[in-house]
PDB file with SEQRES, HELIX, SHEET and CRYST1 records, atoms N, CA, C and O in Angstrom:
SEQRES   1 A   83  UNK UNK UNK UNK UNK UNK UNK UNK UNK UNK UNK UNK UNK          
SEQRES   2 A   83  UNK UNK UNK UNK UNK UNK UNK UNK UNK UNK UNK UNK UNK          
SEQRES   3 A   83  UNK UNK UNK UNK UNK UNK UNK UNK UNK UNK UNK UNK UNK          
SEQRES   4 A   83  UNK UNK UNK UNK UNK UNK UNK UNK UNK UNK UNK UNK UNK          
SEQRES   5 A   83  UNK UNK UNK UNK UNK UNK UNK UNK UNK UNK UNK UNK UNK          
SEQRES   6 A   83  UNK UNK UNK UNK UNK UNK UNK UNK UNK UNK UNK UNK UNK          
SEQRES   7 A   83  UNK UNK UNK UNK UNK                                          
HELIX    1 AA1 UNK A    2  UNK A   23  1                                  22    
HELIX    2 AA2 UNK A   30  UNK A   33  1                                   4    
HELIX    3 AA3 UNK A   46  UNK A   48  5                                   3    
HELIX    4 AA4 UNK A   50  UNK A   53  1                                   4    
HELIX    5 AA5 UNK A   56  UNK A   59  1                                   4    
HELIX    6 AA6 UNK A   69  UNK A   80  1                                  12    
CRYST1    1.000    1.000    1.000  90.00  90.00  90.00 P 1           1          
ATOM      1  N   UNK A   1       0.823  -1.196   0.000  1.00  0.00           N  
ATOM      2  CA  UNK A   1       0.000   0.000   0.000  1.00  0.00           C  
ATOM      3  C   UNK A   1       0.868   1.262   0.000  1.00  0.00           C  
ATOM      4  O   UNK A   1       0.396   2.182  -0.667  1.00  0.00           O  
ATOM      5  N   UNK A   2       2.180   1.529   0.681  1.00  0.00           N  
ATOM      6  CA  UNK A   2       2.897   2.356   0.661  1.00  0.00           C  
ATOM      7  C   UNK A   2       3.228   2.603  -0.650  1.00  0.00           C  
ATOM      8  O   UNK A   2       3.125   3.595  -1.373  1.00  0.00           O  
ATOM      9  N   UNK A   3       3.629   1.536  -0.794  1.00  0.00           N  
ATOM     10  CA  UNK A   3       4.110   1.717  -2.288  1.00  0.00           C  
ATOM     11  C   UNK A   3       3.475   2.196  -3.244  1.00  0.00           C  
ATOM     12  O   UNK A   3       4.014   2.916  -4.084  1.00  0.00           O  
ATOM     13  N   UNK A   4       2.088   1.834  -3.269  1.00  0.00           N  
ATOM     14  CA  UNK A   4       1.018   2.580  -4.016  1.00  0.00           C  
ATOM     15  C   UNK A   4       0.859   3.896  -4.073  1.00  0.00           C  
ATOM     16  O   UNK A   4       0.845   4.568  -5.104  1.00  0.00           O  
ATOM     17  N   UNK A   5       0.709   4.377  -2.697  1.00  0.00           N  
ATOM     18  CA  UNK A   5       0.624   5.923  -2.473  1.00  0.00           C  
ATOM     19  C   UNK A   5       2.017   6.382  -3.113  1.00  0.00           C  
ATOM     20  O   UNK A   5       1.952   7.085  -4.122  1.00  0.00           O  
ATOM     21  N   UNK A   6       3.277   6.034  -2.601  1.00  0.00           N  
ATOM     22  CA  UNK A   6       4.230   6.776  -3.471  1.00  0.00           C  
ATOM     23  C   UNK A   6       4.450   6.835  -4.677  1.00  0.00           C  
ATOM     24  O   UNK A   6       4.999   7.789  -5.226  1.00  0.00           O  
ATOM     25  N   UNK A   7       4.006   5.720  -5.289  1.00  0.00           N  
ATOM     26  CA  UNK A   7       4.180   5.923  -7.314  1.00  0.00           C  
ATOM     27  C   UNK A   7       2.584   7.123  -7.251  1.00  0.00           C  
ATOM     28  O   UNK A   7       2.572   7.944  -8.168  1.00  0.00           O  
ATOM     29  N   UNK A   8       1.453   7.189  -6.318  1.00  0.00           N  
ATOM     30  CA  UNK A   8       0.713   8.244  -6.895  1.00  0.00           C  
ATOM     31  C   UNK A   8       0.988   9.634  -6.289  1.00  0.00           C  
ATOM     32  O   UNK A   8       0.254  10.517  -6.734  1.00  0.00           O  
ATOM     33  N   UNK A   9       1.811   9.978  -5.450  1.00  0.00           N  
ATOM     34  CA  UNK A   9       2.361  11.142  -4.938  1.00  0.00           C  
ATOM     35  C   UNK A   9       3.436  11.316  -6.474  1.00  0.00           C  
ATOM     36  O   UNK A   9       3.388  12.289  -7.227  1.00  0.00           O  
ATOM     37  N   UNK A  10       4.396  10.047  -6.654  1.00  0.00           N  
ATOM     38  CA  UNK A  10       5.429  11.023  -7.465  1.00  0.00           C  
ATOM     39  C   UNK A  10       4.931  11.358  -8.830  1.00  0.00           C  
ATOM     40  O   UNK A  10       5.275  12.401  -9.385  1.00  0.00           O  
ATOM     41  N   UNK A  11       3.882  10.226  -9.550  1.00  0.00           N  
ATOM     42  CA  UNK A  11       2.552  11.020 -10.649  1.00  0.00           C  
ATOM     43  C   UNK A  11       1.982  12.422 -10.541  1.00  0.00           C  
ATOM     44  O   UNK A  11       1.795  13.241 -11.440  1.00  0.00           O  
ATOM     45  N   UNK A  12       1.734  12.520  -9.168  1.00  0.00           N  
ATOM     46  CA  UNK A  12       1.072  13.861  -9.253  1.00  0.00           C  
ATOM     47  C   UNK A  12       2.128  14.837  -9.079  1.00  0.00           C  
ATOM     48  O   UNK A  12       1.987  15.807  -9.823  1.00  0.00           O  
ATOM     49  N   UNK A  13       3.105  14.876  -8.352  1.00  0.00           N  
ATOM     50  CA  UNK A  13       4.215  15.660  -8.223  1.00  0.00           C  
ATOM     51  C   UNK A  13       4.814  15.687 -10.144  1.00  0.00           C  
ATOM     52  O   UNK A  13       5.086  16.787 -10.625  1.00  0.00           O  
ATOM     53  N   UNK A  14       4.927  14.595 -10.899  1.00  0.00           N  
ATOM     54  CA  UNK A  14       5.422  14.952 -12.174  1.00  0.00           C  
ATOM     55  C   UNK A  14       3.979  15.475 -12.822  1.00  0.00           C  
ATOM     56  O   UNK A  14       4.157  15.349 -14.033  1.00  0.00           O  
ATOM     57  N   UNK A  15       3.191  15.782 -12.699  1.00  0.00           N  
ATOM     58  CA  UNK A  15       2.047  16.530 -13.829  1.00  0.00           C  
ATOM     59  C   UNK A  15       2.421  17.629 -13.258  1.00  0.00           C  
ATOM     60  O   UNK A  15       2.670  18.471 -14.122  1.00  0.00           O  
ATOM     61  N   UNK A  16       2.616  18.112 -11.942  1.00  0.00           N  
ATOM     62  CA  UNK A  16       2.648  19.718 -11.429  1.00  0.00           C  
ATOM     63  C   UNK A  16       3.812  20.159 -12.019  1.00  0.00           C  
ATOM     64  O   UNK A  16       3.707  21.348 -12.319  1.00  0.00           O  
ATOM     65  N   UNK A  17       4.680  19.770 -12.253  1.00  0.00           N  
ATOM     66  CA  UNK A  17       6.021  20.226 -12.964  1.00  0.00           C  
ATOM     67  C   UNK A  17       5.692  20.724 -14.372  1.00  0.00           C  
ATOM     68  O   UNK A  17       5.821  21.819 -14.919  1.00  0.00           O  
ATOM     69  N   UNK A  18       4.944  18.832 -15.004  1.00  0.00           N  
ATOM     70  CA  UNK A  18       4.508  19.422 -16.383  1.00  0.00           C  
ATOM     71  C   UNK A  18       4.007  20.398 -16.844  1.00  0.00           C  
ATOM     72  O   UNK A  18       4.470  20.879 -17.878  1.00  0.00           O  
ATOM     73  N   UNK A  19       2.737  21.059 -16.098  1.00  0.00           N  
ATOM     74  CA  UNK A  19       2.014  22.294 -15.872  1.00  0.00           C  
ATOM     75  C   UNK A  19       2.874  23.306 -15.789  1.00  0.00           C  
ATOM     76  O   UNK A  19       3.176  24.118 -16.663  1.00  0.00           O  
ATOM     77  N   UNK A  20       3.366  23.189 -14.363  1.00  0.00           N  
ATOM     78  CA  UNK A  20       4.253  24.629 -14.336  1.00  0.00           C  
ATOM     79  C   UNK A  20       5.266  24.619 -15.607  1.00  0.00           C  
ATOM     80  O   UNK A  20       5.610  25.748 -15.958  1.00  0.00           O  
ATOM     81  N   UNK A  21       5.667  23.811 -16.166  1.00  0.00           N  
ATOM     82  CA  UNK A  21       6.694  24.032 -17.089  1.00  0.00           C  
ATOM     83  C   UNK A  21       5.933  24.772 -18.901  1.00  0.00           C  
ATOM     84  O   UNK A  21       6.672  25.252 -19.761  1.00  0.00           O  
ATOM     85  N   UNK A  22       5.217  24.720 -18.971  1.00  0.00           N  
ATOM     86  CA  UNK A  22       4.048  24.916 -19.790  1.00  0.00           C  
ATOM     87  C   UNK A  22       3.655  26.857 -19.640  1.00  0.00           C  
ATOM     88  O   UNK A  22       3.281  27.562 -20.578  1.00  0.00           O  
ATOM     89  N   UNK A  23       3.883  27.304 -18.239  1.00  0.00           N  
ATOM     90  CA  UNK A  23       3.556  28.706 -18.033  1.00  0.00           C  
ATOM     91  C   UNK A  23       4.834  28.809 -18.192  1.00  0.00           C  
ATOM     92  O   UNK A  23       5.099  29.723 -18.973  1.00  0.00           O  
ATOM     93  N   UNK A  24       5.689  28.299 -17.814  1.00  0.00           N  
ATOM     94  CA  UNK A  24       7.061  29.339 -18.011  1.00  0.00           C  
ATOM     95  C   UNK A  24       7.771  30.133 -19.224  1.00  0.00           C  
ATOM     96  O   UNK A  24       8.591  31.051 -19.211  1.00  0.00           O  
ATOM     97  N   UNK A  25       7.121  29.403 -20.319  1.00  0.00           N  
ATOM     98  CA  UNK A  25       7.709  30.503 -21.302  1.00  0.00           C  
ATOM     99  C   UNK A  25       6.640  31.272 -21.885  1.00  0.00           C  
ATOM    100  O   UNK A  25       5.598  30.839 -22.377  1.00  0.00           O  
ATOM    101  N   UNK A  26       7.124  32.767 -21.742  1.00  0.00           N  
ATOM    102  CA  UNK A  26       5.972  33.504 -22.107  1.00  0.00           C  
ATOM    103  C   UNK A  26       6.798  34.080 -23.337  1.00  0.00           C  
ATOM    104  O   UNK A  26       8.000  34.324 -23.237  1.00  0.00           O  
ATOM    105  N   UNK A  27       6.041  34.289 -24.552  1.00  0.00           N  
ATOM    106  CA  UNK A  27       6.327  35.137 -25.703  1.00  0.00           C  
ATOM    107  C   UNK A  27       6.792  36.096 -25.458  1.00  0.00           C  
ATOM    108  O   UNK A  27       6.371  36.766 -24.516  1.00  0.00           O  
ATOM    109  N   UNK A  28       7.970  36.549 -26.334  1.00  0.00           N  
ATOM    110  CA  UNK A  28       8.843  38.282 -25.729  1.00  0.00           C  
ATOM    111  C   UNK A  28       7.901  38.489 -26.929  1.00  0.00           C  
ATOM    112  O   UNK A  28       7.536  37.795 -27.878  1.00  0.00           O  
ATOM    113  N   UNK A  29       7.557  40.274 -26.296  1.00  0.00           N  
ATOM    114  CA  UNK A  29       6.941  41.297 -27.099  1.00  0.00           C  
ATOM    115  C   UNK A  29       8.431  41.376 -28.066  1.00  0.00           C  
ATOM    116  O   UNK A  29       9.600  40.991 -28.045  1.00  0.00           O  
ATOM    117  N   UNK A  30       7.117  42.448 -29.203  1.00  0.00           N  
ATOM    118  CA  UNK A  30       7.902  42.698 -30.251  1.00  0.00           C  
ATOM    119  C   UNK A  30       9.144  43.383 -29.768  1.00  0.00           C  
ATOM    120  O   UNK A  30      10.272  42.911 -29.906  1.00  0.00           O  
ATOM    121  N   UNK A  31       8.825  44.689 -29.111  1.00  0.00           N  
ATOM    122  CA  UNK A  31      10.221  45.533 -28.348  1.00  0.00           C  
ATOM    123  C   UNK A  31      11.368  44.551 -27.652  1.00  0.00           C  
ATOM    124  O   UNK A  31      12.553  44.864 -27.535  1.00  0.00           O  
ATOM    125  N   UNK A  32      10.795  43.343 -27.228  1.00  0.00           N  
ATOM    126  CA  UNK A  32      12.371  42.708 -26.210  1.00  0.00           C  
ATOM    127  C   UNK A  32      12.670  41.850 -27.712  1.00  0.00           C  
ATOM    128  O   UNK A  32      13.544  42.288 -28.460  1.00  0.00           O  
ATOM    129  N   UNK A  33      12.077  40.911 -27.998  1.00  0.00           N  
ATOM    130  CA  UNK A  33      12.697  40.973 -29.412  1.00  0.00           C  
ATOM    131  C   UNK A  33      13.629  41.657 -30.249  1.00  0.00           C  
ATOM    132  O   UNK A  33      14.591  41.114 -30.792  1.00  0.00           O  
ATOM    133  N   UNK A  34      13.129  43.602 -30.396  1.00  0.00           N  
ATOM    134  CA  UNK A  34      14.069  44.157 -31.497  1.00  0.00           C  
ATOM    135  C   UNK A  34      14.943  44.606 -30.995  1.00  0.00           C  
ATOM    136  O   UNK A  34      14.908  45.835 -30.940  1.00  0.00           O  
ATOM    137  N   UNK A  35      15.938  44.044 -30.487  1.00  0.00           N  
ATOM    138  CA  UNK A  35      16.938  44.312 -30.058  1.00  0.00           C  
ATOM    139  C   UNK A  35      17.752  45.504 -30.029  1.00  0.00           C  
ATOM    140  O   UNK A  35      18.201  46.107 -29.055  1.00  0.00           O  
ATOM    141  N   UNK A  36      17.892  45.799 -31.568  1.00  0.00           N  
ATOM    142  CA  UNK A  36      18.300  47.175 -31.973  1.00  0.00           C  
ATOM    143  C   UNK A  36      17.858  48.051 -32.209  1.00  0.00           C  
ATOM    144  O   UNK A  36      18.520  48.947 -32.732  1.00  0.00           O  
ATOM    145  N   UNK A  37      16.145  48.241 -31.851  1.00  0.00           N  
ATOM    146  CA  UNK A  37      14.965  48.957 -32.080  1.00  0.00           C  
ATOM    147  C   UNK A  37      14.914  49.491 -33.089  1.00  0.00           C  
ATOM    148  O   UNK A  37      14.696  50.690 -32.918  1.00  0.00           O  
ATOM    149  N   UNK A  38      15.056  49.065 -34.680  1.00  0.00           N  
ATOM    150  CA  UNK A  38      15.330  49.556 -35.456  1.00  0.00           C  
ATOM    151  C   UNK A  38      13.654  49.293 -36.110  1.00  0.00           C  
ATOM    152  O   UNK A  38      13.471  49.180 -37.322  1.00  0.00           O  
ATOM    153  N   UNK A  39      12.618  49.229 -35.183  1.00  0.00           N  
ATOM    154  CA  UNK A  39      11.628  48.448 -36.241  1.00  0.00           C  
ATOM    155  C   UNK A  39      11.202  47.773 -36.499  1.00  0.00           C  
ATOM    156  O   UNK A  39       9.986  47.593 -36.436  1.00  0.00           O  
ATOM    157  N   UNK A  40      12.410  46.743 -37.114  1.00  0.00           N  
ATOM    158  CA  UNK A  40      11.808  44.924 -37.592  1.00  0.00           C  
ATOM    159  C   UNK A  40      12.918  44.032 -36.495  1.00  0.00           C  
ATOM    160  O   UNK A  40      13.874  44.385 -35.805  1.00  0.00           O  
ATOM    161  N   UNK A  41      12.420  43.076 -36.678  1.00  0.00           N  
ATOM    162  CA  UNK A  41      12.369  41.923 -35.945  1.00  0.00           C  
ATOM    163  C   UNK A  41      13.699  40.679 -37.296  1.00  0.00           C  
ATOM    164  O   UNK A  41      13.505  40.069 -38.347  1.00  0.00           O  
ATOM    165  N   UNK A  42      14.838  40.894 -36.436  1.00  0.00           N  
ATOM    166  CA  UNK A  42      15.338  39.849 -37.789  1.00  0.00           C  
ATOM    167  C   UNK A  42      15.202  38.567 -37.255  1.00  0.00           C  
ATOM    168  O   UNK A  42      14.863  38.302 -36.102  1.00  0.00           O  
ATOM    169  N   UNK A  43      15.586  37.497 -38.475  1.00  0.00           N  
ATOM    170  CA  UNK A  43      15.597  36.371 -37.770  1.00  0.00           C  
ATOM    171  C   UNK A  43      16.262  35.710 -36.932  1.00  0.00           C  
ATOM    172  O   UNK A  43      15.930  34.642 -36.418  1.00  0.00           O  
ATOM    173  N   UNK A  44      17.549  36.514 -36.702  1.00  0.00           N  
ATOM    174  CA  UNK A  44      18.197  36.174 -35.499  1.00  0.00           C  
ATOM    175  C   UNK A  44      17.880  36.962 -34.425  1.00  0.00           C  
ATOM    176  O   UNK A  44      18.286  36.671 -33.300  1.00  0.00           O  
ATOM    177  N   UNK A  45      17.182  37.953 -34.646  1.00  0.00           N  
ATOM    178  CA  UNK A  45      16.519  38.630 -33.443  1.00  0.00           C  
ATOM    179  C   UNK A  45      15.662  37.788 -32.805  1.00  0.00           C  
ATOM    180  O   UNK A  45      15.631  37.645 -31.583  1.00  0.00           O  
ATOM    181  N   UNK A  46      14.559  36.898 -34.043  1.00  0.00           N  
ATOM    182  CA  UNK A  46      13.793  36.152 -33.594  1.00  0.00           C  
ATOM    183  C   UNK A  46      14.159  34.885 -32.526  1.00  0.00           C  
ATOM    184  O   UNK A  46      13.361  34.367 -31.744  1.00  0.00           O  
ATOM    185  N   UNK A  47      15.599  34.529 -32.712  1.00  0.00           N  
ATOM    186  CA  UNK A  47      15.904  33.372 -32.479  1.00  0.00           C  
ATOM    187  C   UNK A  47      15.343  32.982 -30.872  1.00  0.00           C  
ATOM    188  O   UNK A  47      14.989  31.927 -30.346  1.00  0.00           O  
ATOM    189  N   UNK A  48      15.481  34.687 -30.300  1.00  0.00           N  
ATOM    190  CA  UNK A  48      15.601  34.582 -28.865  1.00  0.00           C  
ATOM    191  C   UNK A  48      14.166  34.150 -27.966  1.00  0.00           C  
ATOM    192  O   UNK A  48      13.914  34.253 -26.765  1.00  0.00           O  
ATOM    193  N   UNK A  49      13.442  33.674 -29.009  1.00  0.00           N  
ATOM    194  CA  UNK A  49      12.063  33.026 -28.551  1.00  0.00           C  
ATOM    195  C   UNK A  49      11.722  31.810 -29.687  1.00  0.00           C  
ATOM    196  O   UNK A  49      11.440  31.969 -30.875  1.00  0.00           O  
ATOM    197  N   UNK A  50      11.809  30.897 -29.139  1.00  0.00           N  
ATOM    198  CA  UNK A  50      11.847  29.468 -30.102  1.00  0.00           C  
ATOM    199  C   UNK A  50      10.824  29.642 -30.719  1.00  0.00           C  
ATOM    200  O   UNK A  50      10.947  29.395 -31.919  1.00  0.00           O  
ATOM    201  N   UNK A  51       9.199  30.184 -30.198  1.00  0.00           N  
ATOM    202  CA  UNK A  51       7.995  30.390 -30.852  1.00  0.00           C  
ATOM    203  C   UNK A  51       8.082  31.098 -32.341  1.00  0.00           C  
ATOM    204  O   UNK A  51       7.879  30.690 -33.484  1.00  0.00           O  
ATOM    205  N   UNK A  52       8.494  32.395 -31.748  1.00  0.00           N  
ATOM    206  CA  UNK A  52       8.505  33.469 -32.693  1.00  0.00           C  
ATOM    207  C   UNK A  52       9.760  32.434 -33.775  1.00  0.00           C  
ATOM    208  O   UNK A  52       9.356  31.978 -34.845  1.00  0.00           O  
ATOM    209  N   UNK A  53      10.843  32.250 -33.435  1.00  0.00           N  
ATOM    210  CA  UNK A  53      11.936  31.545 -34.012  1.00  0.00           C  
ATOM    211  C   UNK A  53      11.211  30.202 -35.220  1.00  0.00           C  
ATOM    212  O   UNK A  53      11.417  30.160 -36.433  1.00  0.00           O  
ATOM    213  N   UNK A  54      10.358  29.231 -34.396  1.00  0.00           N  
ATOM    214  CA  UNK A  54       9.756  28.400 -35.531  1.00  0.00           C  
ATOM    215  C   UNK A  54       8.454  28.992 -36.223  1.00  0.00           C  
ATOM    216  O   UNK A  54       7.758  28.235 -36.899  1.00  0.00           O  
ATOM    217  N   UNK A  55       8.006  30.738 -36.020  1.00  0.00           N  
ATOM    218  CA  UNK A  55       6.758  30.616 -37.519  1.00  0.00           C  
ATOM    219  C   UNK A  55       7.610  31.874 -38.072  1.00  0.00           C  
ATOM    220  O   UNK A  55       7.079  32.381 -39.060  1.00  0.00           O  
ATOM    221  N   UNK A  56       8.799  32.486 -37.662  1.00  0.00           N  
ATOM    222  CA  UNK A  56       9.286  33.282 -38.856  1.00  0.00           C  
ATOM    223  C   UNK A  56       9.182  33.316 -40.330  1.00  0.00           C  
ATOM    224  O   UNK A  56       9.082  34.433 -40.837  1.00  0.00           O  
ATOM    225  N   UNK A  57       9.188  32.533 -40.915  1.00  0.00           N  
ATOM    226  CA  UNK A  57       9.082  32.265 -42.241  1.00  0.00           C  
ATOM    227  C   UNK A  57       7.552  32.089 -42.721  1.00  0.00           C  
ATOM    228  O   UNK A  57       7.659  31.601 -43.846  1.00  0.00           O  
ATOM    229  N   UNK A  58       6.635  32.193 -42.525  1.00  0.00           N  
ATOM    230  CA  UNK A  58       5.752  32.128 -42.010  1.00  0.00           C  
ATOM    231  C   UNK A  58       4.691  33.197 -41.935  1.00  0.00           C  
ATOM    232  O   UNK A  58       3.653  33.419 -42.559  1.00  0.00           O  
ATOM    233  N   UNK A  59       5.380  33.818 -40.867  1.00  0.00           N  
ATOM    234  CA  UNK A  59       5.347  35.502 -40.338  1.00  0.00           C  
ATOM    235  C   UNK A  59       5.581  36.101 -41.274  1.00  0.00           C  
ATOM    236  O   UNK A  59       4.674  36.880 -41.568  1.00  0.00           O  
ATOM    237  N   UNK A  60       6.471  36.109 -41.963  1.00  0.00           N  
ATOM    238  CA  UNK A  60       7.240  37.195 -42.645  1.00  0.00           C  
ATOM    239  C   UNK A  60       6.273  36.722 -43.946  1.00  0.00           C  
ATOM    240  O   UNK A  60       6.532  35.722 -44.615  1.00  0.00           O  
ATOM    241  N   UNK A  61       5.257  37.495 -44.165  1.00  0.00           N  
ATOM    242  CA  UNK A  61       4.234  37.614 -44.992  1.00  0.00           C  
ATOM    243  C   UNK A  61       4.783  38.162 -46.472  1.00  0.00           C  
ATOM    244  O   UNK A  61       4.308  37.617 -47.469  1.00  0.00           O  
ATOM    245  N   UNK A  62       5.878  39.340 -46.661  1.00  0.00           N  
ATOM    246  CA  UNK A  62       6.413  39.910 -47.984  1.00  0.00           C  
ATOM    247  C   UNK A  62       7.648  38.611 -47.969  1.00  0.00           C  
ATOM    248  O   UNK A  62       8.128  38.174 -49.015  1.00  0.00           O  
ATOM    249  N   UNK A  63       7.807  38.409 -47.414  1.00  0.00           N  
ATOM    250  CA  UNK A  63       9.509  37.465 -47.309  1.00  0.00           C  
ATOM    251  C   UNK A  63      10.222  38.408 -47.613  1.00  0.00           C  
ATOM    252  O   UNK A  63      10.544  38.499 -48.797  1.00  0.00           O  
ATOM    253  N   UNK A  64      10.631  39.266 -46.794  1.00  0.00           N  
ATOM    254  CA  UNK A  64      12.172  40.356 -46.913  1.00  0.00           C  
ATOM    255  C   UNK A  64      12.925  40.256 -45.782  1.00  0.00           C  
ATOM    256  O   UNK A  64      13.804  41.075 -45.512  1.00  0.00           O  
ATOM    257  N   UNK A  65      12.520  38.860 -44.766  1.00  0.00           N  
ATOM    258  CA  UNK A  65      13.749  38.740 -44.256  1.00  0.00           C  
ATOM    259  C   UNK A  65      13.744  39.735 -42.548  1.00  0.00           C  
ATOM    260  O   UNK A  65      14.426  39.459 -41.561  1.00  0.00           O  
ATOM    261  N   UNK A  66      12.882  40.735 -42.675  1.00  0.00           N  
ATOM    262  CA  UNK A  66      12.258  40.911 -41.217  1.00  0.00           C  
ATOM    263  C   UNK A  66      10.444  40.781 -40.972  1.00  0.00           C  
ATOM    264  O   UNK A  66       9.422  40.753 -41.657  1.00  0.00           O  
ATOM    265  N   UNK A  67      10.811  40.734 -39.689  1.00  0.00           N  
ATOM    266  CA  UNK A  67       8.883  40.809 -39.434  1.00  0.00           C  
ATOM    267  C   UNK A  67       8.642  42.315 -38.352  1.00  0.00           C  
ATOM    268  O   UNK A  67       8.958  42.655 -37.212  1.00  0.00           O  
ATOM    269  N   UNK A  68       7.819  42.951 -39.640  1.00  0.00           N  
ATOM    270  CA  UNK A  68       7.610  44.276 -38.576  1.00  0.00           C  
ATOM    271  C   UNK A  68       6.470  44.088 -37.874  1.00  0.00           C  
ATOM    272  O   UNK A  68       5.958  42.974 -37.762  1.00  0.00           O  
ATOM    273  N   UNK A  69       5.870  45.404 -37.226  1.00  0.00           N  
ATOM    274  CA  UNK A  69       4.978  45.141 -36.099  1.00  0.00           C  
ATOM    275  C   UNK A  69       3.600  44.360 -36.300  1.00  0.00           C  
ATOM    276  O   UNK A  69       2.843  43.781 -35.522  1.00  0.00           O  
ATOM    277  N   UNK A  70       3.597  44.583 -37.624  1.00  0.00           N  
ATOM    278  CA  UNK A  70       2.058  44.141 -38.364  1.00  0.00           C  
ATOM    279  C   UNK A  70       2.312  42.495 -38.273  1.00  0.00           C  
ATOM    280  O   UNK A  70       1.794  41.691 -37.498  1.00  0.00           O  
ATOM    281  N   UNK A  71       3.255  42.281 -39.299  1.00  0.00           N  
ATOM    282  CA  UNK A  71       3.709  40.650 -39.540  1.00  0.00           C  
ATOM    283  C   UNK A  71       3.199  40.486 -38.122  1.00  0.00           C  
ATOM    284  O   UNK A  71       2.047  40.446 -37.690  1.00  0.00           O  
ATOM    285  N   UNK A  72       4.605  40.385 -37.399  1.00  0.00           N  
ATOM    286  CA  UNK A  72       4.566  39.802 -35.649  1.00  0.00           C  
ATOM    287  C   UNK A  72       3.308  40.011 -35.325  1.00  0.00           C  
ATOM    288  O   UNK A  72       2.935  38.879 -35.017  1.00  0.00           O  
ATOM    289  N   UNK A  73       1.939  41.087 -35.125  1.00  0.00           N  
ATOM    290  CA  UNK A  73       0.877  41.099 -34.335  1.00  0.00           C  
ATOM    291  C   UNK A  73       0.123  40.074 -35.331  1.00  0.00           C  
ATOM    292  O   UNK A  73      -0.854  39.733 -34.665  1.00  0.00           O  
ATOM    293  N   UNK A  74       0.091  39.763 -35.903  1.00  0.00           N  
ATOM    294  CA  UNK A  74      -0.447  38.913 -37.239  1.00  0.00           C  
ATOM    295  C   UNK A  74      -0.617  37.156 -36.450  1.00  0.00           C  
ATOM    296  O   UNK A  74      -1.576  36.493 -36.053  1.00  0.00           O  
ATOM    297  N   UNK A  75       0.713  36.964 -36.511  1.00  0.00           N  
ATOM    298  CA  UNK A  75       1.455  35.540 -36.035  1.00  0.00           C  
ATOM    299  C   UNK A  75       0.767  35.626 -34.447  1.00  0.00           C  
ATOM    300  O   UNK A  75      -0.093  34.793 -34.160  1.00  0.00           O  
ATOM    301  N   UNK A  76       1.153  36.602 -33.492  1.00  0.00           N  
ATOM    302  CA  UNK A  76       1.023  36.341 -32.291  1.00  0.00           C  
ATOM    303  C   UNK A  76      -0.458  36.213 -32.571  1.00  0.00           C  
ATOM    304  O   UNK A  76      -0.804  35.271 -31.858  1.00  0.00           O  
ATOM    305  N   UNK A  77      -1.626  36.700 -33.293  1.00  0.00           N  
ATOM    306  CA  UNK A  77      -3.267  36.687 -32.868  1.00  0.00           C  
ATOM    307  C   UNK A  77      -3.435  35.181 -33.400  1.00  0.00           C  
ATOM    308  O   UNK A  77      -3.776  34.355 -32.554  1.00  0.00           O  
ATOM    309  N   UNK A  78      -3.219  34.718 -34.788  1.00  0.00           N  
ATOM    310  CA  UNK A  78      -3.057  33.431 -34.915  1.00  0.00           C  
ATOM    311  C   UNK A  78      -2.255  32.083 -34.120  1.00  0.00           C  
ATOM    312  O   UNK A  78      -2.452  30.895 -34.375  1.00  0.00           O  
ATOM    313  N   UNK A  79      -1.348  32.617 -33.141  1.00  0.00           N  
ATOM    314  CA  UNK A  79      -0.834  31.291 -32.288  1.00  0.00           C  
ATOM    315  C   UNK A  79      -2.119  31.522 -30.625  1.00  0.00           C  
ATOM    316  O   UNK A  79      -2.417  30.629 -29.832  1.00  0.00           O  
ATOM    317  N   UNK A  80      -2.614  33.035 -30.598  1.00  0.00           N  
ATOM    318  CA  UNK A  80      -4.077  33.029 -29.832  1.00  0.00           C  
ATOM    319  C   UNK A  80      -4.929  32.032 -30.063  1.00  0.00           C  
ATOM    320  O   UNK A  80      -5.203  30.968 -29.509  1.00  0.00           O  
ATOM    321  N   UNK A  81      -5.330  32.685 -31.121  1.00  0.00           N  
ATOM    322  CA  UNK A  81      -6.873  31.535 -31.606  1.00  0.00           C  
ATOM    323  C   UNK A  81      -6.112  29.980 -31.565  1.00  0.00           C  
ATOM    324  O   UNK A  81      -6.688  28.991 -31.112  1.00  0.00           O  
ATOM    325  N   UNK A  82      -4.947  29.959 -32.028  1.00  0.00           N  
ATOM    326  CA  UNK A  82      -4.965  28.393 -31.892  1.00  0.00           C  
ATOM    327  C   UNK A  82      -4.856  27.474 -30.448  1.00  0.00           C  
ATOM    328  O   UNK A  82      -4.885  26.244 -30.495  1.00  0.00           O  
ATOM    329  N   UNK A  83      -4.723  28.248 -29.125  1.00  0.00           N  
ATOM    330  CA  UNK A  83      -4.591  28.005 -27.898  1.00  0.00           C  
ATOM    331  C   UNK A  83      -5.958  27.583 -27.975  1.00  0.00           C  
ATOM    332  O   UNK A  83      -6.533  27.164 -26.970  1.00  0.00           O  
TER     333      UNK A  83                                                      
END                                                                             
């Protein structure tokens, strides 16, 4: 019976992790993103958020290689609705 309770203590102790690990990354706004505030968003600017980093190409609606404020608010309302 001990034993029971502890494989369901350390189950529930690993979903609370899973959870909390799930809030911890929050999307950087466009500004912590542009690093050099020049505007756009490059793709190594992007890098610094894996999100923004995997729909760059994507995002970047003209394909020139940055995503300005429009692109980026574009991407971020579409990864919304898909939550």
């Amino acid at each position: 019976m001990k034993k029971l309770v502890a494989i369901a203590g350390g189950l529930i102790l690993a979903s609370g992790f899973a959870v909390a690990g799930d809030d911890q990354h929050q999307q950087k706004s466009f500004n912590e993103l542009d690093e050099n505030q020049d505007g756009v968003i490059t793709q190594t600017e992007a890098s610094a958020d894996q999100t923004v980093a995997a729909q760059f190409q994507t995002a970047d609606a003209n394909q020139d290689g940055y995503l300005t404020p429009a692109e980026f608010d574009a991407i971020q309302q579409e990864m919304e609705e898909a939550e």
